[in-house]
C-alpha positions in Angstrom: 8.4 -13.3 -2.7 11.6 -11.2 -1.7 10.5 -8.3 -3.4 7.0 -8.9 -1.3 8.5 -9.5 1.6 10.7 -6.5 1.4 8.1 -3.8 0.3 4.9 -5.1 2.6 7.4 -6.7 5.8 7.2 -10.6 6.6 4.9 -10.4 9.2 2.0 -9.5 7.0 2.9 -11.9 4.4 3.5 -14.8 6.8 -0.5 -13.7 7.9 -1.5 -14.2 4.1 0.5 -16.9 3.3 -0.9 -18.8 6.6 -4.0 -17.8 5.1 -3.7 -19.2 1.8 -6.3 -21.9 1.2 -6.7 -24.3 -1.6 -9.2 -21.7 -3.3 -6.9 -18.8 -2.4 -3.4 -20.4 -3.7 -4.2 -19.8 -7.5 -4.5 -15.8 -6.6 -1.7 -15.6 -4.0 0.3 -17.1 -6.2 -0.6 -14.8 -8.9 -0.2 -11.8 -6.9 3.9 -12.9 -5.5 4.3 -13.4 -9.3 2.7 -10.6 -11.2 2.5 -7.9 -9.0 5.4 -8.0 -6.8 8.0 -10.2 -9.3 6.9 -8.6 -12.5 6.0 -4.8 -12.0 7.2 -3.9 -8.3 10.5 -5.6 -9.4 11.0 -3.8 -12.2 13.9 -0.8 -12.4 12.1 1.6 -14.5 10.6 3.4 -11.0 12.1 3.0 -7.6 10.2 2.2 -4.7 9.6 5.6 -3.2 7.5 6.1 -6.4 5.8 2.8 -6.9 4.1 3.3 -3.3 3.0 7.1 -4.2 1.2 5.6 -7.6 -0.3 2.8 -5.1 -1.3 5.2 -2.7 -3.4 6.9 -5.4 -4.6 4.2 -7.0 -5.6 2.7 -4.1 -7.6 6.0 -2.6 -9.0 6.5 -6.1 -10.7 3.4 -6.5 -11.9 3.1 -2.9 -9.6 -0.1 -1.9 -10.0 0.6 1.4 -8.9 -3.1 2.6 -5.6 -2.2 0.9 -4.6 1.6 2.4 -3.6 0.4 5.3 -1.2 -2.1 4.4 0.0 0.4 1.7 0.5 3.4 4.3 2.8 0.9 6.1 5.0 0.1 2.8 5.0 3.8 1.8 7.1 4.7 5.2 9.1 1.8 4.7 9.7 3.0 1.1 11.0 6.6 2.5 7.6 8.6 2.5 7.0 10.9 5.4 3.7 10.9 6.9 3.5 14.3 5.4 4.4 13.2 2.1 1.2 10.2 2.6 -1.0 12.9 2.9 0.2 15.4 0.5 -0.9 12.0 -1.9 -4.2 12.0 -0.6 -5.3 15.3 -0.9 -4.0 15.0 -4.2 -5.4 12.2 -5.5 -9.1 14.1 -3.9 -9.2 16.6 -6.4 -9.0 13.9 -9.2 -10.5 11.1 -7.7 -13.0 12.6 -5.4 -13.6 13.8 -1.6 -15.3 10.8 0.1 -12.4 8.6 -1.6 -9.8 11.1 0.0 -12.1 11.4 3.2 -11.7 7.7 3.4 -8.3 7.1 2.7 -7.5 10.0 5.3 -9.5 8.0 7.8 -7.5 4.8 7.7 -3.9 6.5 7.0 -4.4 8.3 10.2 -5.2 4.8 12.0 -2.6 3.5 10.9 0.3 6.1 11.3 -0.9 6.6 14.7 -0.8 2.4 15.4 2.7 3.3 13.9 3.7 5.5 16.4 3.9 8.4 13.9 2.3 12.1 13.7 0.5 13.1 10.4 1.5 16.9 9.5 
């Protein structure tokens, strides 16, 4: 949960956790455990890095409910909004335009609910 907290910021996992129902827990508890105390947690890639790979992964597979949350953790994790999307138009060569197009749509959202200018 530290990890969690530290990467994503505790108001949005207060929001999920206040969230959590008794058909939720099983995956919210799954998700604190696997993916932020097992692979986010680990030292083989700092954080910087781990939020570039999300980023991508992320735009690639259309998570659009997830960019957003992920744009935030990336600038806490050192990215630049220039750097965010450098990754996108990245990732739209390999993963495709409309994923990129999208992904472009909500980063900008959110950088600007942030208070920050893209490039």
């Amino acid at each position: 949960m530290q990890v969690r907290r530290e990467v994503l910021g505790d108001e949005h996992v207060d929001r999920a956790v206040a969230r959590t129902t008794p058909f939720t827990e099983p995956f919210q508890d799954f998700i604190t455990r696997t993916a932020w105390g097992d692979v986010w947690a680990r030292p083989g890639l700092d954080r910087r890095t781990r939020s570039i790979i999300t980023l991508t992964a992320l735009t690639a597979i259309r998570a659009e409910g997830e960019i957003g949350m992920h744009v935030r953790a990336a600038i806490g994790n050192g990215l630049t909004p220039q750097e965010i999307a450098e990754v996108i138009l990245h990732t739209a060569v390999y993963a495709g335009v409309p994923a990129a197009n999208a992904a472009f749509k909500i980063a900008q959202d959110v950088l600007a609910e942030m208070g920050l200018d893209g490039p």
